[in-house]
C-alpha positions as CSV (number, residue, x, y, z in Angstrom):
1,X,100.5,-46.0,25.9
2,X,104.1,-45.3,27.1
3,X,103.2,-42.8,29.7
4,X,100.4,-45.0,31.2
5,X,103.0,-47.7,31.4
6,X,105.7,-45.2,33.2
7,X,102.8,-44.6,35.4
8,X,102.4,-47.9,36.7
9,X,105.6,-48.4,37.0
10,X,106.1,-45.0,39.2
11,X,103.4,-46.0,41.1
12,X,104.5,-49.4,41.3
13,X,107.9,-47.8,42.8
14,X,106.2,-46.0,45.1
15,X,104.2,-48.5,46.6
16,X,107.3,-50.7,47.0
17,X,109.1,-47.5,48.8
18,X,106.2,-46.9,51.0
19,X,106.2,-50.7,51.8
20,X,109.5,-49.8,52.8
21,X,108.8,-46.7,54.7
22,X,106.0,-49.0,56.3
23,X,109.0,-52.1,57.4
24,X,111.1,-49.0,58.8
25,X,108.6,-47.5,60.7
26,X,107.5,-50.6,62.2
27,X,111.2,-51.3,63.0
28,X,111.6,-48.5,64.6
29,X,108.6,-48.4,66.8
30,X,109.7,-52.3,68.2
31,X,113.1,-50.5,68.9
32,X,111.1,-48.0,70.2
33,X,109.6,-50.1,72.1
34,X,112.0,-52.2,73.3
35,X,113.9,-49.1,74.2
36,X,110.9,-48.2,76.6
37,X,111.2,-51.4,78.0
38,X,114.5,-51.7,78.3
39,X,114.2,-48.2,80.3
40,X,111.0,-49.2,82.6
41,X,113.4,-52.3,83.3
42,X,116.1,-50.0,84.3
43,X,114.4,-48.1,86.4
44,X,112.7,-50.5,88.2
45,X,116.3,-52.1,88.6
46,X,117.6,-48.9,90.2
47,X,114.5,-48.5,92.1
48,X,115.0,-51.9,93.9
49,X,119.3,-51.3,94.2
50,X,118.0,-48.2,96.0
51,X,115.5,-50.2,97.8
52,X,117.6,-52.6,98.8
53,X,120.6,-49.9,99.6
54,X,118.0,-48.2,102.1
55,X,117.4,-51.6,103.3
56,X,121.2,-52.2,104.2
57,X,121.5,-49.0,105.7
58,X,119.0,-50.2,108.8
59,X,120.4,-53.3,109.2
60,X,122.6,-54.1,112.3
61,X,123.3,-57.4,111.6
62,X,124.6,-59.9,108.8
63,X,122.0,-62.6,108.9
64,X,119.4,-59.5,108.3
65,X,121.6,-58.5,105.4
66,X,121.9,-61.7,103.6
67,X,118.2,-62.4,103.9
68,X,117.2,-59.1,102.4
69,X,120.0,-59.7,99.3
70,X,118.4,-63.1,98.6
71,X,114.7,-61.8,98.9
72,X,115.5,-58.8,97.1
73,X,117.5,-60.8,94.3
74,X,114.5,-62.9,93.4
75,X,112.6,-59.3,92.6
76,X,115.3,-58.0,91.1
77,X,115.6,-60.6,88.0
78,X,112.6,-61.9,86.6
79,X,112.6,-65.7,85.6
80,X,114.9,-66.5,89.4
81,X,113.4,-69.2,91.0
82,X,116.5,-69.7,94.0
83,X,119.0,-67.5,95.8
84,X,122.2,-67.8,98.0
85,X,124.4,-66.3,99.9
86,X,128.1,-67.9,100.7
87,X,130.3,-66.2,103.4
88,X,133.8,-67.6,104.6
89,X,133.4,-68.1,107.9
90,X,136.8,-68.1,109.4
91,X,140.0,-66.9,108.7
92,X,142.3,-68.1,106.5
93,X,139.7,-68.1,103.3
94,X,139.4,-72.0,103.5
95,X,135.8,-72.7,103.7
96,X,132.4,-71.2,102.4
97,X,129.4,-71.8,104.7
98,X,125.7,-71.0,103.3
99,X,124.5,-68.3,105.1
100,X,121.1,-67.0,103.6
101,X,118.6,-68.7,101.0
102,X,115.8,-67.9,99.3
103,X,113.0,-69.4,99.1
104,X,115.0,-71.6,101.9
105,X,115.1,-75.0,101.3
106,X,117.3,-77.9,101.0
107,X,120.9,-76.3,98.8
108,X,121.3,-78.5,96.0
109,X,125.4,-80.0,96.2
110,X,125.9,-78.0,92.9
111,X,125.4,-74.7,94.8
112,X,128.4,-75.5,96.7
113,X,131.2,-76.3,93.7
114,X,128.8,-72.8,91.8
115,X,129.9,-70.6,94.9
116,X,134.0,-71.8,94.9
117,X,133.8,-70.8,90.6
118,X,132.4,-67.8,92.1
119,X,134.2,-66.3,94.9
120,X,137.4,-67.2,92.7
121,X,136.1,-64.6,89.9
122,X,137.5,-60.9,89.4
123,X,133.7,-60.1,88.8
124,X,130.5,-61.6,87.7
125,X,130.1,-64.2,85.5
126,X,126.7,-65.5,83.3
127,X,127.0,-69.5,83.0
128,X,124.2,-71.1,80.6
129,X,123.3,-74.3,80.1
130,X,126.0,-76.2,78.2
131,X,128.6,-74.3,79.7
132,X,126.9,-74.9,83.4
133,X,126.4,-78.5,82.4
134,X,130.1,-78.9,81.5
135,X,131.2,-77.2,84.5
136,X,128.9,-78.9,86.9
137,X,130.5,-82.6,84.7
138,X,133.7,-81.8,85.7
139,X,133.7,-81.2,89.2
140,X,130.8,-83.7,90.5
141,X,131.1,-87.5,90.3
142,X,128.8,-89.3,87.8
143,X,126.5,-90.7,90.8
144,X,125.6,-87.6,92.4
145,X,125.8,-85.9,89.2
146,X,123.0,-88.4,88.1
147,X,120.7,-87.5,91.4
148,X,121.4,-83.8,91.5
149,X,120.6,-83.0,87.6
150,X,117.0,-82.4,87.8
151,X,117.5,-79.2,90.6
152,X,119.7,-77.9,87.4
153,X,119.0,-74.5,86.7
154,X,118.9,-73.4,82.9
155,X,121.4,-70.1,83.4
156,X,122.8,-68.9,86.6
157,X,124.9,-65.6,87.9
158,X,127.3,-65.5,90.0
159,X,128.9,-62.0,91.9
160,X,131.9,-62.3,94.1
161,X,131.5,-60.3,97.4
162,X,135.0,-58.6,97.6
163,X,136.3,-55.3,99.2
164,X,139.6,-54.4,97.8
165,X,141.3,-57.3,97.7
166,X,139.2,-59.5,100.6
167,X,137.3,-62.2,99.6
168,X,134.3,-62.6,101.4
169,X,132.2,-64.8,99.4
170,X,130.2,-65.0,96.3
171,X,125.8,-63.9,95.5
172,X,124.8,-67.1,93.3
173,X,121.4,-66.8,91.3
174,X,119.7,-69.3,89.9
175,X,117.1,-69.2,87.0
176,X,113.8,-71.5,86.8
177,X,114.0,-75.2,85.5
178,X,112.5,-74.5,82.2
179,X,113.7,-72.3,79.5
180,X,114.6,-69.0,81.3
181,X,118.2,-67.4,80.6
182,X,119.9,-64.6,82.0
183,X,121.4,-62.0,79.8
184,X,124.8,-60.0,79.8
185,X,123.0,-57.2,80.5
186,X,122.0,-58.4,83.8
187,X,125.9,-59.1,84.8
188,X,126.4,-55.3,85.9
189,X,123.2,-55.3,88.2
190,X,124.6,-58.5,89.5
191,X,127.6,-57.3,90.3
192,X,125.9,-54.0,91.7
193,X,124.0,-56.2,94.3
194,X,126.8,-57.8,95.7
195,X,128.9,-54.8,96.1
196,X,126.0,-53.4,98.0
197,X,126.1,-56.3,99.8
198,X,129.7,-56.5,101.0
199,X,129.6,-52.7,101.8
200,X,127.1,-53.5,104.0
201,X,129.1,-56.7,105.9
202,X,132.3,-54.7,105.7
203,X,130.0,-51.8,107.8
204,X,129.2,-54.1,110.2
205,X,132.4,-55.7,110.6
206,X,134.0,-52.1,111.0
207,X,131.1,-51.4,113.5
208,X,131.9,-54.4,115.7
209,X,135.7,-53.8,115.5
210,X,134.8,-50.3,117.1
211,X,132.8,-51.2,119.9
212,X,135.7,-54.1,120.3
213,X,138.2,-51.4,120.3
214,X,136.2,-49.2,122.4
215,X,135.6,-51.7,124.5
216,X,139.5,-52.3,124.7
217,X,140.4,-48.9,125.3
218,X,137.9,-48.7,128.2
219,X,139.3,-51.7,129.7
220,X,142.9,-50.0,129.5
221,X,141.7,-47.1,130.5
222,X,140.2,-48.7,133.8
223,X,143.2,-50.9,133.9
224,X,145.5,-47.4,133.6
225,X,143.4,-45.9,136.3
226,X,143.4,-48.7,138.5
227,X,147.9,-49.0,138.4
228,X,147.8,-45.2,138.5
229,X,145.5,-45.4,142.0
230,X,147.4,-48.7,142.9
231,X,151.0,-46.2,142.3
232,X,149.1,-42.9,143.8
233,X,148.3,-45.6,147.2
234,X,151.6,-46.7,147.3
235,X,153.3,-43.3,147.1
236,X,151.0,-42.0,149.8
237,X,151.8,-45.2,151.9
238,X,155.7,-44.4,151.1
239,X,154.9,-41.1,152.4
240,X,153.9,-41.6,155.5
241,X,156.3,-44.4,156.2
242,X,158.8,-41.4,155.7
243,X,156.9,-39.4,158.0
244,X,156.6,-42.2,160.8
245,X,160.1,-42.9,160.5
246,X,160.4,-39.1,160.8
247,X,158.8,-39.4,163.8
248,X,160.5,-41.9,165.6
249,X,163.7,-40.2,164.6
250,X,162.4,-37.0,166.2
251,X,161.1,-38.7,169.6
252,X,163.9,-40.3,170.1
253,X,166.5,-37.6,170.0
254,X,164.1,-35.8,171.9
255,X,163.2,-38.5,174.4
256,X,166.9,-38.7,176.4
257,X,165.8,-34.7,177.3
258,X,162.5,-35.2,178.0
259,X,163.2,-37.9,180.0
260,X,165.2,-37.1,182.3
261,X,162.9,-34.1,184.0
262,X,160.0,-36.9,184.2
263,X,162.5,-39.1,186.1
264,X,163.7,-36.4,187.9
265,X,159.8,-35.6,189.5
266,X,158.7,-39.2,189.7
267,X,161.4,-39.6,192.1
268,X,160.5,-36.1,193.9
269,X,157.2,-37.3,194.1
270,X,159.0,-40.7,195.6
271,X,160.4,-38.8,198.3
272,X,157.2,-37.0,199.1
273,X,155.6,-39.9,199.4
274,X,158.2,-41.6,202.0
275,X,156.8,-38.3,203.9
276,X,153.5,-38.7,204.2
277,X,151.5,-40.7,206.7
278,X,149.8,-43.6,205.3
279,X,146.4,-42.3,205.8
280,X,147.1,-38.5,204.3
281,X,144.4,-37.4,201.7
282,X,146.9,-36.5,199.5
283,X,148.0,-40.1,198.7
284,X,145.2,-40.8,196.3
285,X,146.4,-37.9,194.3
286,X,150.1,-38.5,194.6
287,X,149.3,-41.8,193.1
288,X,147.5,-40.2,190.1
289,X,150.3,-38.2,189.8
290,X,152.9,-40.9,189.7
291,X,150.8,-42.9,187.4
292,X,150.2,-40.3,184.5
293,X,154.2,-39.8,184.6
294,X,154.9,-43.6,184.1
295,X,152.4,-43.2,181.3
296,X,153.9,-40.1,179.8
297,X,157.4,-42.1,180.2
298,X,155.7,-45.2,177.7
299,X,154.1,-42.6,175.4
300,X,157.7,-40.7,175.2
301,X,159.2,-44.2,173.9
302,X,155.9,-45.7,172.4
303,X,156.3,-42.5,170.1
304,X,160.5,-43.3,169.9
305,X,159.3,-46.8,168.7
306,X,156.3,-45.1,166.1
307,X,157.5,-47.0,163.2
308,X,158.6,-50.2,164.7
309,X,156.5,-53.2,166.2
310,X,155.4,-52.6,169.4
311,X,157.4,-54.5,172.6
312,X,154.5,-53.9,175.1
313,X,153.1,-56.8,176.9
314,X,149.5,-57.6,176.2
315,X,146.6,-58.4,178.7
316,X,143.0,-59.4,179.3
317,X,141.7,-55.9,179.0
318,X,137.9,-54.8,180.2
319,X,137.3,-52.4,177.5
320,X,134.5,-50.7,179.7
321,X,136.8,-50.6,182.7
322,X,138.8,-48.4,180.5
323,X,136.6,-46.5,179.1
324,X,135.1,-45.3,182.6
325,X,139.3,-44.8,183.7
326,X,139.6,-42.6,181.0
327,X,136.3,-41.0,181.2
328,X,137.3,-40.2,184.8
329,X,140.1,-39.1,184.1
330,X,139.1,-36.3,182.0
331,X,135.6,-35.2,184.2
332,X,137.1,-32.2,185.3
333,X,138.6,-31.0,181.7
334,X,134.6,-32.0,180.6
335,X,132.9,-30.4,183.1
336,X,134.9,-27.2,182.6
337,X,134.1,-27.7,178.7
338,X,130.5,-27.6,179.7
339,X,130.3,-31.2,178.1
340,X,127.5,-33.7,179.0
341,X,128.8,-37.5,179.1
342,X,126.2,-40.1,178.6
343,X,127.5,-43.2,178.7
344,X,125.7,-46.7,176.9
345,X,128.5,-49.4,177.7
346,X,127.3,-53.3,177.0
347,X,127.4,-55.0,179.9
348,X,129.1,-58.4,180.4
349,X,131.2,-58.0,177.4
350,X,134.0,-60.3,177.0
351,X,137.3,-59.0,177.9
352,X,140.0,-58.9,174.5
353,X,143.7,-59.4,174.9
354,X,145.3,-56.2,174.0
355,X,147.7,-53.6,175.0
356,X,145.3,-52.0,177.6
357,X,147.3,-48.5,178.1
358,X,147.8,-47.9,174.3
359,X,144.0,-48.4,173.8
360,X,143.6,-45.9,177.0
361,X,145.4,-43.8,175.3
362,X,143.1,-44.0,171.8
363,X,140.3,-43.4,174.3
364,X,141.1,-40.6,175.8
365,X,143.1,-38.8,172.3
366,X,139.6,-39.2,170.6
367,X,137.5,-37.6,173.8
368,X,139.8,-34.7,174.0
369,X,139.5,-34.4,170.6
370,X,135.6,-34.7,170.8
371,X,135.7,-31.8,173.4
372,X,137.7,-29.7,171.4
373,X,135.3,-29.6,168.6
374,X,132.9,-28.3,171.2
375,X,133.6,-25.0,172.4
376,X,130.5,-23.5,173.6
377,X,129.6,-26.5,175.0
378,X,127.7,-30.2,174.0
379,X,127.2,-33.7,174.6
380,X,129.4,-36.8,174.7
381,X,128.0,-40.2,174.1
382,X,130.2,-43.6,174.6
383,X,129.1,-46.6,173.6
384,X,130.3,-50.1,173.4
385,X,129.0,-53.7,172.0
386,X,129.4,-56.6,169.9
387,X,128.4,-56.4,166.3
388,X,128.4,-59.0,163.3
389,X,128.6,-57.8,160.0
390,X,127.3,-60.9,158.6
391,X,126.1,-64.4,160.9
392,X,128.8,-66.6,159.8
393,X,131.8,-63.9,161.0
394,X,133.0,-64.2,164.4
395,X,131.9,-61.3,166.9
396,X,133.6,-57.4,167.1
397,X,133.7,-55.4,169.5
398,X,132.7,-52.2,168.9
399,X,133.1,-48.6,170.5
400,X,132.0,-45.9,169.4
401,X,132.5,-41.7,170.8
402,X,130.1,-39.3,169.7
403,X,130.3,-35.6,170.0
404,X,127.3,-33.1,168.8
405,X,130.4,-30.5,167.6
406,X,131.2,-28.6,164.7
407,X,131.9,-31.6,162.6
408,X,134.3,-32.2,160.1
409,X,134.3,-31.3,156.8
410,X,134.7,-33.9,153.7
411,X,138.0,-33.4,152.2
412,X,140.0,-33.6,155.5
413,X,138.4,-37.0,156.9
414,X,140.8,-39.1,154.1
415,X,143.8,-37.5,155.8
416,X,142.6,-37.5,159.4
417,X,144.9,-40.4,160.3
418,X,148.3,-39.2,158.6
419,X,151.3,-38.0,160.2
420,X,151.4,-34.4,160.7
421,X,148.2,-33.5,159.4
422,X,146.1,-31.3,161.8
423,X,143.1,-28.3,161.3
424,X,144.1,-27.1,164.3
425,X,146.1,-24.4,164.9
426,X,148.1,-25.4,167.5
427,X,147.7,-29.6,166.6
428,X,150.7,-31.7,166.0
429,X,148.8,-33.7,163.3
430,X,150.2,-37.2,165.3
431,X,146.9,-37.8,167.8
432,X,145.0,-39.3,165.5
433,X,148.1,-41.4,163.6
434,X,149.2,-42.7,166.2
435,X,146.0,-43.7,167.5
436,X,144.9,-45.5,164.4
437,X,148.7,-47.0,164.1
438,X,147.9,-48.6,167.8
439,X,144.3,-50.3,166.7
440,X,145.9,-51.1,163.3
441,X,148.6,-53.4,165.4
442,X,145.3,-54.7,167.4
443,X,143.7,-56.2,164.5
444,X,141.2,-53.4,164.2
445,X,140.2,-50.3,162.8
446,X,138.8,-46.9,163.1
447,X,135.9,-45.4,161.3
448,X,134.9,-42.0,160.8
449,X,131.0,-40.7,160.4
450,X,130.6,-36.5,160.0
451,X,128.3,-34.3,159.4
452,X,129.5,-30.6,159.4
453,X,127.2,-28.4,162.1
454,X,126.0,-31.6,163.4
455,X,128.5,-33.9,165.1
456,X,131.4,-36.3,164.6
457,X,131.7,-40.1,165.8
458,X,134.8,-42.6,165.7
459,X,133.9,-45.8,165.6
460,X,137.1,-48.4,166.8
461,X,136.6,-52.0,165.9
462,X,138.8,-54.2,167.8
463,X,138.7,-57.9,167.3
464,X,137.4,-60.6,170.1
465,X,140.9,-62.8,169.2
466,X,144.4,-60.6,168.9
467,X,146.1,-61.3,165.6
468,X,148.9,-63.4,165.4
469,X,151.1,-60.4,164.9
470,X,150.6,-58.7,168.2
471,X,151.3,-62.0,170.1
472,X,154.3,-62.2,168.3
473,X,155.0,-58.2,169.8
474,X,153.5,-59.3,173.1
475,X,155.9,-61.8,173.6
């Protein structure tokens, strides 16, 4: 009889320990279970920071990166019914502006005092109901407090978007209406979104400071270029000021000697005249003669007087008249050159007030020049008309010598016109300065058009109306 009772009993025990063993085991398969849920819920947590990461990483702009936050923060904690994004807007850190909502709608005026607690915080922060409630109590007045109740959420999380020690705003989400609350354990994922979040503004502000610096330093480098040409240009201009004043100082200790031998023969060719009959042949020559000295004598000084104004008087001046006087003068030197002259001159132009032997002597510098770059031989072609560049401009007067020579090669046509700078062998490097020095006190200019093998022409563009600084020479 005892034995049967110690056998109920035992089995009694047992059953109670296999109850037991039962509770345990059930126990542990709900942790076990919550353990595999808490894991899935990890994982699809990372999988949407990584989502939203690679999302970030594509996006150029901050308006596209706040939208994506807020969209993404909705999927990322079940139970969110709202949303925002705060940003301060301007330096210093006075005001927060609403820059992204989701779903977007009309922001509740407790969003607003939520996103102050917020961007104030070292991290994020979980506020449930009586706490929000308090909160929301003491920093709304009772009548908006009264309207503005029913948007309450039940539980909300709020992340501060900071970099170092920045403050750029704050990630506010909001659960649903009803019974919904947020747990601790949602605080670091919070917190993980807005970091990724203010990495990716900071990127973009870095990115625009770039481009602002790059644009800066291509500005300064343009700038740096343009005073470095501006200083080249003004070195080169110094530069041949020292060289014009060079030559004026040469011509005129040169011009007493030279001179006196051209007074000496226009007065032998004086006396010669007084000799002949006035209807000898050999008066039409003697007065060539006579004339080229006088002209030599104004060149001699013209060239004494380089780098000063000019004292010459000015005239109504046919500029055909002196292109055919030039042309005729040098027939013979052309003809020997085996050079064809062809000749297109505008008729009835106007005539121009100018020095009339300086621009002679342009003409007939730039034809001798033309024939020298034409040794076996080639044509000549003078031209002159009026041109406009544009209809509203007054009228130029254009002429223009061609040769069909050797041509002139690009990197000596910016240095044609200084001082002293000849391909020549035998040049002086001064035909073509002075020349452009005479239609530079005329108002004008000289233009140069080459092609190496084919042929060269100047192009002189002299105004209708003398500037005012040549009648102040003239006079």
């Amino acid at each position: 009889m005892i034995e049967r009772e110690d056998a109920i009993a035992y089995i009694a025990k047992l059953e109670r320990e296999l109850q037991a063993a039962q509770s345990r085991i059930a126990a542990l398969e709900r942790e076990a279970a919550l353990y595999l849920q808490h894991n899935r819920d990890l994982n699809r947590r990372l999988a949407a920071l990584l989502s939203v990461s690679a999302a970030l990483l594509i996006a150029h702009d901050i308006d596209t990166v706040v939208t994506i936050v807020v969209q993404r923060a909705i999927e990322l904690f079940p139970g969110t019914a709202t949303a925002y994004i705060y940003l301060f807007e301007h330096e210093p850190e006075e005001r927060l502006q609403l820059r992204a909502s989701a779903p977007e709608h009309t922001t509740p005026l407790f969003c607003s005092i939520l996103a102050g607690i917020g961007a104030k915080a070292p991290r994020a922060l979980l506020i449930n109901g009586p706490e929000l409630e308090y909160l929301l109590h003491q920093q709304q007045p009772e009548a908006t407090l009264v309207r503005d109740s029913r948007q309450w959420p039940q539980s909300v999380l709020l992340a501060p978007l900071r970099i170092e020690r920045q403050r750029m705003g704050v990630l506010i989400v909001c659960s649903e209406q009803l019974s919904h609350l947020y747990h601790p354990r949602d605080l670091p994922f919070v917190q993980a979104l807005a970091d990724l979040t203010v990495i990716a503004i900071d990127e973009i502000h870095q990115r625009q400071r770039a481009t602002a610096l790059q644009h800066d330093l291509a500005l300064t480098q343009s700038l740096r270029a343009e005073a470095e040409a501006r200083l080249n240009a003004a070195q080169a201009q110094l530069l041949q000021s020292a060289k014009l004043a060079a030559v004026g100082e040469l011509s005129a200790s040169v011009a007493h000697e030279i001179n006196n031998p051209l007074y000496a023969a226009r007065n032998s060719l004086y006396l010669v005249e007084q000799d002949l009959p006035p209807d000898a042949p050999q008066r039409t020559f003697l007065t060539i003669a006579q004339q080229e000295l006088s002209r030599i004598a104004r060149i001699i000084t013209r060239m004494r007087d380089f780098y000063r104004p000019s004292r010459g008087e000015l005239t109504n001046a046919n500029i055909n008249a002196l292109l055919r006087e030039t042309l005729e003068l040098v027939t013979t030197h052309l003809r020997h050159s085996h050079v064809t002259v062809h000749t297109q001159l505008a008729p009835d132009l106007p005539p121009i007030v100018a020095h009339a032997d300086q621009l002679r002597q342009v003409f007939l510098n730039i034809i001798l020049n033309a024939c020298d770059a034409m040794p076996g031989g080639g044509e000549l072609t003078v031209r002159s008309e009026l041109i406009a560049s544009r209809p509203e401009e007054p009228m130029t007067l254009a002429v223009s010598i061609s040769d069909t020579g050797v041509g002139i090669d690009p990197e000596h046509i910016p240095h044609l016109f200084e001082p002293f700078y000849t391909t020549k062998p035998h040049g002086t490097g001064l035909g073509l300065a002075i020349s452009a020095h005479i239609i530079t006190q005329h108002g004008g200019r000289i233009l140069v058009d080459s092609q190496p093998g084919v042929g060269t022409t100047f192009t002189i563009l002299l105004p209708l109306e003398p500037p005012p600084t040549a009648v102040a020479q003239g006079q």
